[in-house]
Each structure stands twice: as structure tokens, then as C-alpha cells.
RODO-2510 file (C-alpha; in nm, 4 decimals, decimal comma):
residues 433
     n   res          X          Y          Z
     1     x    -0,2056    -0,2629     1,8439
     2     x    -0,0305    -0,5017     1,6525
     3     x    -0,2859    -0,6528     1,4937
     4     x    -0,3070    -0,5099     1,0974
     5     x    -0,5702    -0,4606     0,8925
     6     x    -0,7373    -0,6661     0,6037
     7     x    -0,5729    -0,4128     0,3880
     8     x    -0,1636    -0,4446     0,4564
     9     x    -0,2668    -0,8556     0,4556
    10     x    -0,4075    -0,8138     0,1539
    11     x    -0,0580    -0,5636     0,0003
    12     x     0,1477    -0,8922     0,1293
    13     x    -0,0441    -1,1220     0,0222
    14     x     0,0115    -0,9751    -0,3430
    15     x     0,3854    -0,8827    -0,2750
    16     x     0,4418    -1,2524    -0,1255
    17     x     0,3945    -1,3799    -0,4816
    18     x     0,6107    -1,1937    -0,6688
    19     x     0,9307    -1,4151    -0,7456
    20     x     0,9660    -1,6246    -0,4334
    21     x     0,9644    -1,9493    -0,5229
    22     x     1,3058    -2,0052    -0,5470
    23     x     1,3929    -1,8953    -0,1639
    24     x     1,6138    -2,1283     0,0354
    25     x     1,4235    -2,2985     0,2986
    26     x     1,5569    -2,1435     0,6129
    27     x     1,3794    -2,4056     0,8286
    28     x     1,6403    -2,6528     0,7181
    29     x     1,9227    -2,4976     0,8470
    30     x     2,0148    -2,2734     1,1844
    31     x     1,9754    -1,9970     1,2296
    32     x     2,2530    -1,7595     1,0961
    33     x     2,4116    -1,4414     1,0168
    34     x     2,4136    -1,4650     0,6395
    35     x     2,0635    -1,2609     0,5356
    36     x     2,1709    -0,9757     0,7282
    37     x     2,5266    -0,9659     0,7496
    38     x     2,4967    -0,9444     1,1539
    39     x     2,3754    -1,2105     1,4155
    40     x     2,0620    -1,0130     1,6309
    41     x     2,2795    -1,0046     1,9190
    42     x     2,5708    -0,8027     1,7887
    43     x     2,6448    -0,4706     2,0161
    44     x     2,6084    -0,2450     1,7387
    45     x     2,2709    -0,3576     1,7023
    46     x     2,1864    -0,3413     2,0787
    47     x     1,8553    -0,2557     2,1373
    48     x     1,7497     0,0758     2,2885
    49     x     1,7546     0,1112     2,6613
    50     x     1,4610     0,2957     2,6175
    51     x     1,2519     0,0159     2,5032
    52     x     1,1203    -0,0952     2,8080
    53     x     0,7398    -0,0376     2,7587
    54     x     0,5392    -0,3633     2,9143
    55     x     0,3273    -0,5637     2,6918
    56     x    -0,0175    -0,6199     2,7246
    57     x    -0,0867    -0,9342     2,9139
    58     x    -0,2060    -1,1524     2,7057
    59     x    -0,0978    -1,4997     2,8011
    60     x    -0,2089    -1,8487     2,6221
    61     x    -0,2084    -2,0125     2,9035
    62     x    -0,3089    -1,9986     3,3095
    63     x     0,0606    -2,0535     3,3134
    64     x     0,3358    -1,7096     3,3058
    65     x     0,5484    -1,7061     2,9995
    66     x     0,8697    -1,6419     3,2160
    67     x     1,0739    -1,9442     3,2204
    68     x     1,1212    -1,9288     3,6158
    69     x     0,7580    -2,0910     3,6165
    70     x     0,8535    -2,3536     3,4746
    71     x     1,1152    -2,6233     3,4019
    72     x     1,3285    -2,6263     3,0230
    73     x     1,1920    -2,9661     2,9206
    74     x     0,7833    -2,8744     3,0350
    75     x     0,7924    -2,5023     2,8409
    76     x     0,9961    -2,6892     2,5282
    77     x     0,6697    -2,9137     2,5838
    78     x     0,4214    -2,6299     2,6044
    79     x     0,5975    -2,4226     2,3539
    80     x     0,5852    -2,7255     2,0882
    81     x     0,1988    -2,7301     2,1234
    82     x     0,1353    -2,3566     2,1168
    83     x     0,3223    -2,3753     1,7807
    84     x     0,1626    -2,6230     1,6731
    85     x    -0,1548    -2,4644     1,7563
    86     x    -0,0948    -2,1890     1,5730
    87     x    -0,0404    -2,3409     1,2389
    88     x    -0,3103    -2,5431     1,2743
    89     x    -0,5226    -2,2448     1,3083
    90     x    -0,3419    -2,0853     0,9847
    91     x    -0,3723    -2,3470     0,7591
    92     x    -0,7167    -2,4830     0,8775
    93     x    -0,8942    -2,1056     0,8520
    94     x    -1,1019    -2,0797     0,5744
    95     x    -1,0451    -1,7000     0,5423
    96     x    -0,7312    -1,5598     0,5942
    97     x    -0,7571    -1,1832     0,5004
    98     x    -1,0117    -0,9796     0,6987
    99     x    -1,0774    -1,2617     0,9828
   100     x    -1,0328    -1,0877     1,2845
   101     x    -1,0689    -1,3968     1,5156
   102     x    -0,7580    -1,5147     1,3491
   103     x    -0,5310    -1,2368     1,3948
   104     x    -0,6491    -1,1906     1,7638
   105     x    -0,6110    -1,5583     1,8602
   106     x    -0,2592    -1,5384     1,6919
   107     x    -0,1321    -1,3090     1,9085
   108     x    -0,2837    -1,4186     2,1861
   109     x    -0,0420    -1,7335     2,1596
   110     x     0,2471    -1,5218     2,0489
   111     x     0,2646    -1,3161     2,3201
   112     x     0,3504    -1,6178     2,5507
   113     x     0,6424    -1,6808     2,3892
   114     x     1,0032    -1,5176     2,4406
   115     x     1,1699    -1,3084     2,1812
   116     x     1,3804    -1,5970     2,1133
   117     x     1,1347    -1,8560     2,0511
   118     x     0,9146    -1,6134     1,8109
   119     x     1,2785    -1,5898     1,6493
   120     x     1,2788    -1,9906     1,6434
   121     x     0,9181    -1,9784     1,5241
   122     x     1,0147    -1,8090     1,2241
   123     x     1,2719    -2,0195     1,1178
   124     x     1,0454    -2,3202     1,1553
   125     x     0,7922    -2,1742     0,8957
   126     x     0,8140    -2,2541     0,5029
   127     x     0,9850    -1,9290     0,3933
   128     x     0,7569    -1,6959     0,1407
   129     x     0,6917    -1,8621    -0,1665
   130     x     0,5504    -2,1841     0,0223
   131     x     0,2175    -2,1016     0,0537
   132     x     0,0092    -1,7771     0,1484
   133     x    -0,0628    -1,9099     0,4952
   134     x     0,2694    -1,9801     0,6038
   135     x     0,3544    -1,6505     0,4173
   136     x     0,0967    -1,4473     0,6271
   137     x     0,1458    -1,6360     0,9602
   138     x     0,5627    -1,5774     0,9122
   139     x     0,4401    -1,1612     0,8867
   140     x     0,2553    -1,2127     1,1969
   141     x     0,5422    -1,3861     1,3623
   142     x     0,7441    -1,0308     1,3090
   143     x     0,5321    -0,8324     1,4350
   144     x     0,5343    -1,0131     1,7665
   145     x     0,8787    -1,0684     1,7263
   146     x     0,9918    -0,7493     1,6719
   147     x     0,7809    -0,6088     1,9724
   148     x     0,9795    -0,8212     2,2111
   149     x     1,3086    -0,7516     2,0257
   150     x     1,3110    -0,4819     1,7350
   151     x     1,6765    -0,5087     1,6329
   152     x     1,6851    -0,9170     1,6442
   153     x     1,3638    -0,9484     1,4205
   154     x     1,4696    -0,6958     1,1915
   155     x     1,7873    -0,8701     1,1331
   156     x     1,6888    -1,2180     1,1845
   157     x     1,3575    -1,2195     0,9139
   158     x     1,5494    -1,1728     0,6009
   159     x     1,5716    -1,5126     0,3681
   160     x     1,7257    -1,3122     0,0688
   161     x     1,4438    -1,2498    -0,1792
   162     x     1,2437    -0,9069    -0,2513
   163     x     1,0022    -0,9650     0,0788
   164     x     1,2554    -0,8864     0,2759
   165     x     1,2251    -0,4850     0,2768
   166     x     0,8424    -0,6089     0,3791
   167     x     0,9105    -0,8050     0,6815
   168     x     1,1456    -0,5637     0,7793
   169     x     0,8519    -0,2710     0,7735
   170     x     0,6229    -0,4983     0,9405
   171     x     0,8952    -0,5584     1,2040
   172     x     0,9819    -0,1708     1,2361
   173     x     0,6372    -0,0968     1,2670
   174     x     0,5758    -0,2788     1,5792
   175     x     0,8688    -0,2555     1,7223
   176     x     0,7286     0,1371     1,6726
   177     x     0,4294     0,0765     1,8528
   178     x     0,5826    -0,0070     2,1884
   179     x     0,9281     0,2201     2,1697
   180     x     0,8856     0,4427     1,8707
   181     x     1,1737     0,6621     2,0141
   182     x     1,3612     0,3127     2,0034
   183     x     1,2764     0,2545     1,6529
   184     x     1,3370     0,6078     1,5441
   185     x     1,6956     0,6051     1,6825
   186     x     1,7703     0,2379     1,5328
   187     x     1,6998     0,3719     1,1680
   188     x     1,9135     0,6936     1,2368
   189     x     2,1994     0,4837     1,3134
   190     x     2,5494     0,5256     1,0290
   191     x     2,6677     0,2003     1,1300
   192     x     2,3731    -0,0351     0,9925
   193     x     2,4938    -0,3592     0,8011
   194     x     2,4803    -0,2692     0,4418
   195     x     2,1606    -0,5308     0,4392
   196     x     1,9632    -0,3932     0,6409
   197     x     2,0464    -0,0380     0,5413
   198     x     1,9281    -0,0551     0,1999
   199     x     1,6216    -0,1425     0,3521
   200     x     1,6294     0,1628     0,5735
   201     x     1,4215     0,4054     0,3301
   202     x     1,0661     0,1389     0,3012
   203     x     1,1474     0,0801     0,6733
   204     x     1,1421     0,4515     0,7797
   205     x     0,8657     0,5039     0,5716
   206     x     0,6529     0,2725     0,7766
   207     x     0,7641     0,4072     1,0722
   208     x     0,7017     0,7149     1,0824
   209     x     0,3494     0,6734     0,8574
   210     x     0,2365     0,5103     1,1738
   211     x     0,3610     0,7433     1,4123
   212     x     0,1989     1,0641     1,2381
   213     x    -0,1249     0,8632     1,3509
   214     x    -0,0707     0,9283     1,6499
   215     x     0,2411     1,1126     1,7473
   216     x     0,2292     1,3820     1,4853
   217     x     0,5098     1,6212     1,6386
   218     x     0,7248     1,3102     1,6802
   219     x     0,7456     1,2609     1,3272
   220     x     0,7745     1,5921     1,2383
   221     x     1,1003     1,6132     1,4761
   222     x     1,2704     1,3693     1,2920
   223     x     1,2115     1,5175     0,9352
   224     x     1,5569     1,6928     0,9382
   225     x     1,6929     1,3293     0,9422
   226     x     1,5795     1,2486     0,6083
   227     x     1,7537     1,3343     0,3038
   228     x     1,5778     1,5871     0,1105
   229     x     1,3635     1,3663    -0,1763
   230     x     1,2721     1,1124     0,1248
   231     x     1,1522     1,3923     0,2946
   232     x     0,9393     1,5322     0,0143
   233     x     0,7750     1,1692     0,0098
   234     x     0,7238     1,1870     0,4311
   235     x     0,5829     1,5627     0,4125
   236     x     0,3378     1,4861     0,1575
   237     x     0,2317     1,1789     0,3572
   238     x     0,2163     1,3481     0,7186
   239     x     0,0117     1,6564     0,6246
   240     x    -0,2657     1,4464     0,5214
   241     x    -0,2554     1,3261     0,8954
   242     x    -0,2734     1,7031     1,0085
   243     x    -0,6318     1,7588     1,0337
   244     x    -0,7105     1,9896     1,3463
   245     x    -0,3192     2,0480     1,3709
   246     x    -0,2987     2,3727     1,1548
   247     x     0,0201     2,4779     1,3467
   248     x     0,1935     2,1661     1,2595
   249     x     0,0300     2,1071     0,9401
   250     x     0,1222     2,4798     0,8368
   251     x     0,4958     2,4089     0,9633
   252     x     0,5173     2,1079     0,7522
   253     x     0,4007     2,2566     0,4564
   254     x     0,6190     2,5614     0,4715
   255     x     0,8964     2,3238     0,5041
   256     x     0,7720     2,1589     0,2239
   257     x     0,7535     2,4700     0,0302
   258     x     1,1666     2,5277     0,0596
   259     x     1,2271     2,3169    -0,1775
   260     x     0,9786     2,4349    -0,4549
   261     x     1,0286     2,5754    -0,8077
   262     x     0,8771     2,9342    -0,7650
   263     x     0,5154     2,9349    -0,9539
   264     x     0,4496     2,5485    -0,8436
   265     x     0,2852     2,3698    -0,5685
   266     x     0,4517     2,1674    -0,3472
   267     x     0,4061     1,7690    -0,3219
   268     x     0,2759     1,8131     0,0102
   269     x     0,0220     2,0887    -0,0541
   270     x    -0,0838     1,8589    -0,3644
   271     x    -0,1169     1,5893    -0,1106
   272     x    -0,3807     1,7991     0,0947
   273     x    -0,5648     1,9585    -0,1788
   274     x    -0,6267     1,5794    -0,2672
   275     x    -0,7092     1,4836     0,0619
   276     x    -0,9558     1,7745     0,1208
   277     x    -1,1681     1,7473    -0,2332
   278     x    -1,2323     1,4088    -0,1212
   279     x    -1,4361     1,5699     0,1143
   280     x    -1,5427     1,9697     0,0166
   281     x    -1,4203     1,9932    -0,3449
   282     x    -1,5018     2,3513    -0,3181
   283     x    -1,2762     2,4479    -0,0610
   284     x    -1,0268     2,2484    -0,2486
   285     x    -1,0458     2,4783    -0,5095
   286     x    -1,1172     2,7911    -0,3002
   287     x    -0,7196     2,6678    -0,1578
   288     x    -0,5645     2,6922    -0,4975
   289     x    -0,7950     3,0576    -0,5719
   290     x    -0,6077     3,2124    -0,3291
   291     x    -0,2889     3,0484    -0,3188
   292     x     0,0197     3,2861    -0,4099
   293     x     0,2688     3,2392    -0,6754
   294     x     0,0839     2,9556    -0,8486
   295     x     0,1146     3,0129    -1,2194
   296     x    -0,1340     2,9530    -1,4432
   297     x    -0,0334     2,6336    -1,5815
   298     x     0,0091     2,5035    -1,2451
   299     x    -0,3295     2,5946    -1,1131
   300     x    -0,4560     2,4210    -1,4282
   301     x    -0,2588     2,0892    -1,3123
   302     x    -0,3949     2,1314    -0,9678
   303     x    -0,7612     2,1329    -1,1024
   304     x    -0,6939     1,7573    -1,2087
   305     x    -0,5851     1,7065    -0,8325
   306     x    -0,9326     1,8355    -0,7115
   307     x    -1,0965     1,6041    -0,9983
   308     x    -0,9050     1,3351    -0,8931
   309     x    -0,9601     1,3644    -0,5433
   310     x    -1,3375     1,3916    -0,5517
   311     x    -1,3759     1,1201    -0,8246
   312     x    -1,2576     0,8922    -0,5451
   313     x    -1,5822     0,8844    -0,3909
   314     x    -1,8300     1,0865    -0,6187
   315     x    -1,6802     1,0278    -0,9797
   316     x    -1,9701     1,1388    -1,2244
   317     x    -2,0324     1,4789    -0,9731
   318     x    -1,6524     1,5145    -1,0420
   319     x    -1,6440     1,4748    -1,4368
   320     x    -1,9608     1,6755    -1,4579
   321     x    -1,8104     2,0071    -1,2206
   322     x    -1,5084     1,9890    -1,4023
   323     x    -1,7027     2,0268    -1,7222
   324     x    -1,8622     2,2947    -1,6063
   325     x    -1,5668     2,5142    -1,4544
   326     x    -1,3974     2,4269    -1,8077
   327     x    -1,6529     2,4989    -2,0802
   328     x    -1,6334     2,4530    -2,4385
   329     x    -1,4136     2,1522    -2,3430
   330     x    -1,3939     1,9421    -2,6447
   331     x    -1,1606     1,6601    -2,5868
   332     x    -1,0266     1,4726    -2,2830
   333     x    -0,6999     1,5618    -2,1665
   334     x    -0,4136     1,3438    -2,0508
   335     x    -0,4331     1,4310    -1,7018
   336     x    -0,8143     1,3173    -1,6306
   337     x    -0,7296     0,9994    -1,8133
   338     x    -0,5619     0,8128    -1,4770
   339     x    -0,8437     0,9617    -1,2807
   340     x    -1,0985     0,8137    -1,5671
   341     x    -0,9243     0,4906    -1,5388
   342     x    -0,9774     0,4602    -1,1615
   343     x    -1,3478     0,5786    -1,2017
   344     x    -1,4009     0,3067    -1,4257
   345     x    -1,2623     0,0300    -1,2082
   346     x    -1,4707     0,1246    -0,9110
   347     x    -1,7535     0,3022    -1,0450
   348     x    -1,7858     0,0921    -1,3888
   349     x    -2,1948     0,0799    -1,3730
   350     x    -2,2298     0,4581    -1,2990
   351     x    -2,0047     0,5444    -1,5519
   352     x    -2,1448     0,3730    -1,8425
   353     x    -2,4724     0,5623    -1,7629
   354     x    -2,3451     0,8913    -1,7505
   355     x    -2,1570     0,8137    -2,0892
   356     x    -2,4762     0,7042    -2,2489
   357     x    -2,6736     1,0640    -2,0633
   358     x    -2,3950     1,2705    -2,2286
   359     x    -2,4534     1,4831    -2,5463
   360     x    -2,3099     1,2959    -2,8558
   361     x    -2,0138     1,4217    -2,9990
   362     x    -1,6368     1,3850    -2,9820
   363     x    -1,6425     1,4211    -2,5816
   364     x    -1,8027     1,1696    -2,5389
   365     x    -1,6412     0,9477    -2,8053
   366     x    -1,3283     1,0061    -2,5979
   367     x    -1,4838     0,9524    -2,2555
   368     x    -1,6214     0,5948    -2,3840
   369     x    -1,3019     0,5528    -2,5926
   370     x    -1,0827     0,5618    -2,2666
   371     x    -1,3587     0,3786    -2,0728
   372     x    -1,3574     0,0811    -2,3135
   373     x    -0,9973     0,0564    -2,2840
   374     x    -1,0619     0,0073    -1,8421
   375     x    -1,3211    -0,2349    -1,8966
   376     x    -1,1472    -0,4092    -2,1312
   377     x    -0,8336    -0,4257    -1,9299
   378     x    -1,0298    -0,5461    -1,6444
   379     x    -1,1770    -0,8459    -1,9011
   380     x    -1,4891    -0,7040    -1,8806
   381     x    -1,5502    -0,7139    -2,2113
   382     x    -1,9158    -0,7211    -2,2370
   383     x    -1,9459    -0,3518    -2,1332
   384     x    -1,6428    -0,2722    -2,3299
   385     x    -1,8086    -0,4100    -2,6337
   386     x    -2,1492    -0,1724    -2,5484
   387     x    -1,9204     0,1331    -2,4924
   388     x    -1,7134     0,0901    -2,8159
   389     x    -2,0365     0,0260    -3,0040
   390     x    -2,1582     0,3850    -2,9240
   391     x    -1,8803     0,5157    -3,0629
   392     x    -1,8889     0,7458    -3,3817
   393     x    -1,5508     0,8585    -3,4474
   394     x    -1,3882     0,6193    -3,7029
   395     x    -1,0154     0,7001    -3,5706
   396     x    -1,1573     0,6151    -3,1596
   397     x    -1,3534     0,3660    -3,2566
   398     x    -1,1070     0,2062    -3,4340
   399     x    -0,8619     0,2290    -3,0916
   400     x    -1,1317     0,0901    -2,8772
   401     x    -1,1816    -0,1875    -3,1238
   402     x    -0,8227    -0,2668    -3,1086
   403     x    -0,7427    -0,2532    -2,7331
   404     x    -1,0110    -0,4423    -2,6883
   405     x    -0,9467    -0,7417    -2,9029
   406     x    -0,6076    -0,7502    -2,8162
   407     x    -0,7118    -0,7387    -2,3891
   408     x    -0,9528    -1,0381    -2,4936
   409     x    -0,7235    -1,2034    -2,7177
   410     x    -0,4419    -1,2220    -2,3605
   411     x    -0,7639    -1,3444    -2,1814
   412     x    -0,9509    -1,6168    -2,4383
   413     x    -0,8431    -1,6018    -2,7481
   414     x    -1,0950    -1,8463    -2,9065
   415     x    -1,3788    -1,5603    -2,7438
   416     x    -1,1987    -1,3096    -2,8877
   417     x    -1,1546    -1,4716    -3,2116
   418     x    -1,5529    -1,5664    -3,2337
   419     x    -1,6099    -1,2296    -3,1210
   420     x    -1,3967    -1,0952    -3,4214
   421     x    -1,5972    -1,3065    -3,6581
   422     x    -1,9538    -1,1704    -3,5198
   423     x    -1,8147    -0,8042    -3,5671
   424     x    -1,9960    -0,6133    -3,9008
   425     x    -1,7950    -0,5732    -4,2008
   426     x    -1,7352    -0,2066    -4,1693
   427     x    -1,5396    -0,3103    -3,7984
   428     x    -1,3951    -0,5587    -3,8816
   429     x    -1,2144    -0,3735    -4,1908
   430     x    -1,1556    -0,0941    -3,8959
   431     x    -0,9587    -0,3542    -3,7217
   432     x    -0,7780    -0,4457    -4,1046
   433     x    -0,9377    -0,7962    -4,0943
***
């Protein structure tokens, strides 16, 4: 379907606002070639004879959206209002991420209009960098768009700023979810306008992502396609999408394997060992037991892999096994600090308790040492402030001090100042006040 989830709104919403308010206004002017170096009818461009799958019908009117049911000057009519609908319904929603309703209504209208006139649409719209409903609605536009007419949308949704690798995934992707073979073969193409081909990589990316949904053996079959570090990055990605698929799954980690140092794991089979501690740690770990030609420092790496992955859900259960298939640990090592980090931005609460059930010591010192540092990153500084308080090493405590007075000091530095001034002597000569 082409609707999207809350979760790629929310990735554009974010992207939308990085460095996009100087963007031309492409509503002021026709539409052109420039962006993309190509108008959406050129030949080389053509779209696929293959993409002839129907689309759902899904009218916004009693009324067909062929033109033969109609005369020029009533659809320019009808056309005007369903626009003008639409943005209504954008910039009058008081929730734009996760609203369902929305989305579905959207398309509902969109689908009634011809690839042209979503084309037209988009131009009409404040480019990105106007607002985040115009920026969201002009995404959905794409989509649509690029259903109706994959090669046009791709190269007619570029306005020359950093979104443009963006709306050109968004556009790939649906234009993949009504001719994927289409889509495939428009990305494998030599002769792509330099503009759009630097876009190819993010573009393919997208593609075939969605396609191992559903498709897996399609997007396995177009692996050899790929240049060899692009494929690394697509074979970690697809085996996670293997699950009841060992033939495939085993093919596409064998081919991953072909391109490994001897004595270390693939990308992909990291990938999967991730993926599976999420759910059974232990078989996670059973994997890498009887794995061949791992050597010992790697299977040590892969051990933070398992921790990782089943911190995602269950962090203290992961922080305490791991403790206890490494015993006599006494410090924390660099690679559990990202998966600490993450722990400590989703689990904060559950965290801090475990710290405060832990033996004291230098473990611990560390633990809170790198916890404070999250918390305090995240300007939650009261439970940074209770974390580095606990600490007893002078050289940690001193670390956690400083992080967080200088987090605080980005965030308020009046708080931070006060907070400085509360501090006892012995800290505050820690922190060389």
C-alpha cells in the first residue's frame, strides 16, 4: 500500500529540517528540466512497458478520473477543489504523524488525479523548508505520483537541496509497489542523468528493502547488480527478512561470506545474530559456538552483538547474562558502551535501579559513569545528578561531573551555574572551581 507508516513520517519530518530554508520556490515558476537535468518525458527515461498493474479504485468522487467523463474546463474545476481539499485537510489536522485518517483520505483524493496533475500538484506546494505540512503532504504527493508515473516523479520532485535523495526513495518505493520489475530495471539503467544517478544508491536501497518484504527471491536476483560494498549493506539488510526462508537466507549469507577476511563474521551474519538475540539470546550465542573459522577475538566482538541485540528489548537481563558469561569483569568495555547508551535512552528508570542493586565497586562506578553521561545528554539532569552522586571513584566522578555541567551548561546555563554553586566543596574543586 502506499500509505507509510508513523515511522518514515516521522525520519522526514526530521530530515525536512535540515538546511532547507533557502530552497527556491518551485511553485513560482514552471515546471522544468533544471533539478534533474531531464524533462519526465524524455525517451531515455521511458517508463517500463511492464508497468501496467491497475490501481486500486479509489476515486474522490461518483465521477471517473478519466478525462473522457468530463469536459477540460469542469475537471480543471473539480481538480482545483480536490486540491484545495487536500491542503485544507493538511494544514487544518491537528496531528500529522501517526493519523491514519489523514493519510487514507489523502490518497483517496490523489488517486483521482492523472499523473500529470499529481506532477502539477507538486509544483503548487511550498517546497521543503516551508513548513512540515506542506513538507509531508509534498512526500505524499510522490508517492501517488510516482505510482502513476515512476520515471516522471522521480525526475520531476527534485528542488535542489539534500531532500531530494528522500523524495526520490519515497517515489522509487511506490513506484515499486505496483511494477517492482519496472523499478528494478529503471535503477539498473547506465544512461541515468548524472542527477538522478547519484541518487541511485539511497534509491535502490529503498527499493529493494521493500521488496525483500515481500518478494524475497526478487531481491536476491538482483544482488549481482550491486557493486560489491552496496551489496554488503543489501545482504545484511535482506537476511534479517529471511525468517522461514533458510534456503535463501543460507544463499545470501554464503554470498555474503565471499567477501570475508578468514577468522571474521560477515556483516550479514552479524545482522542475524542481532536480529535473533532480540528474540532467543541463547541461540544467538549457540550460532557463534558452533560457527567455523571465527577467531577468538571475533567471537568476543560478536558477544557485544548478542548484548546489543537483546538489550533492545530486555536491557538489564542483557547486562546481567553478559556479566555472568564474562566473570571477574572489572571494567566496562568500549563495545557495551553504545549498547549502554541506547539502554539508557529507552530504559532510563530500569537502569538506574539496577545500578543502585549492583555491588559497589569500580563496575559499577563505570556503569553509572557512562549512564550519567546519557541522561545528561538527554537534559535529564536530575537523574544524572543522582547517578553521579553514587559515584566513588574520584577520576569517574570527576568525568560525570564534567559532562554533566557542560550538557546543562548548552541547555540553561543559569541552572547549571546555580547547580555548580549548590555542589560541596570537595566537587566543586573536582570540577577545578
Amino acid at each position: 500500500m502506499l500509505l507509510r507508516g508513523g515511522i518514515a513520517i516521522a525520519v522526514f519530518v526530521l530530515a525536512g529540517w535540515i538546511g532547507y530554508g533557502t530552497a527556491p520556490r518551485v511553485a513560482d515558476s514552471p515546471r522544468s528540466t533544471t533539478a534533474s537535468g531531464i524533462s519526465p518525458g524524455d525517451p531515455p527515461l521511458a517508463r517500463s512497458s511492464e508497468s501496467k498493474t491497475p490501481r486500486p479504485d479509489s476515486t474522490f468522487s461518483a465521477r471517473s478520473s478519466k478525462r473522457s467523463d468530463e469536459s477540460p474546463e469542469a475537471r480543471a474545476r473539480r481538480i482545483t477543489a480536490v486540491k484545495q481539499r487536500i491542503k485544507d485537510l493538511w494544514t487544518q489536522a491537528p496531528e500529522l504523524s501517526l493519523n491514519w485518517e489523514l493519510q487514507a483520505e489523502t490518497h483517496r483524493l490523489l488517486a483521482g488525479l492523472e499523473a500529470e496533475e499529481l506532477g502539477t500538484f507538486f509544483t503548487e506546494l511550498p517546497p521543503m523548508g516551508n513548513g512540515t505540512a506542506h513538507l509531508l503532504l509534498r512526500l505524499e504527493v510522490v508517492k501517488e505520483w510516482a505510482a502513476k508515473d515512476g520515471p516522471a516523479a522521480i525526475a520531476g520532485c527534485a528542488v535542489g537541496n539534500r531532500i531530494d535523495s528522500l523524495c526520490r526513495a519515497n517515489a522509487i518505493g511506490a513506484w515499486g509497489e505496483v511494477d517492482p520489475a519496472g523499478a528494478l530495471a529503471f535503477l539498473r539503467r547506465e544512461d541515468l542523468p548524472p542527477a538522478i544517478a547519484e541518487h541511485r544508491r539511497v534509491m535502490r536501497w529503498r527499493l529493494l528493502d521493500d521488496i525483500g518484504k515481500s518478494d524475497l527471491a526478487l531481491a536476491e536476483r538482483e544482488l549481482p547488480y550491486l557493486k560489491e560494498d552496496e551489496r554488503k549493506s543489501m545482504l545484511a539488510t535482506l537476511v534479517t527478512k529471511a525468517a522461514g526462508q533458510d534456503e535463501i537466507r543460507e544463499r545470501l549469507l554464503a554470498m555474503a561470506r565471499e567477501s570475508t577476511p578468514e577468522g571474521k563474521a560477515s556483516q550479514a551474519e552479524e545482522f542475524l545474530l542481532r536480529d535473533i538475540a532480540e528474540k532467543d539470546p541463547q541461540a544467538a550465542l549457540d550460532r557463534i559456538g558452533t560457527a567455523e573459522n571465527l577467531d577468538p577475538e571475533e567471537r568476543k566482538r560478536l558477544d557485544f552483538t548478542v548484548l546489543s541485540g537483546q538489550a533492545n528489548h530486555a536491557p538489564v537481563a542483557a547486562f546481567e547474562d553478559w556479566l555472568a558469561r564474562n566473570p571477574g569483569q572489572d571494567s566496562l568495555p568500549e563495545g557495551a558502551w553504545n549498547t549502554l547508551a541506547s539502554a539508557m535512552n529507552d530504559h532510563g528508570p530500569e537502569m538506574i535501579a539496577w545500578f543502585e542493586r549492583m555491588p559497589a565497586g569500580g563496575l559499577r562506578d563505570q556503569f553509572q559513569e557512562r549512564g550519567a553521561r546519557s541522561l545528561a545528554k538527554n537534559q535529564l539532569f536530575d537523574d544524572a545528578i543522582r547517578l553521579t552522586g553514587s559515584i566513588a571513584d574520584p577520576a569517574l566522578r570527576t568525568s560525570s561531573l564534567r559532562s554533566l555541567r557542560d550538557f546543562w551548561n548548552n541547555a540553561d546555563p543559569a541552572a547549571a551555574a546555580k547547580w555548580v554553586e549548590s555542589l560541596p566543596g570537595t566537587d566543586r574543586s573536582l570540577l577545578g572551581e
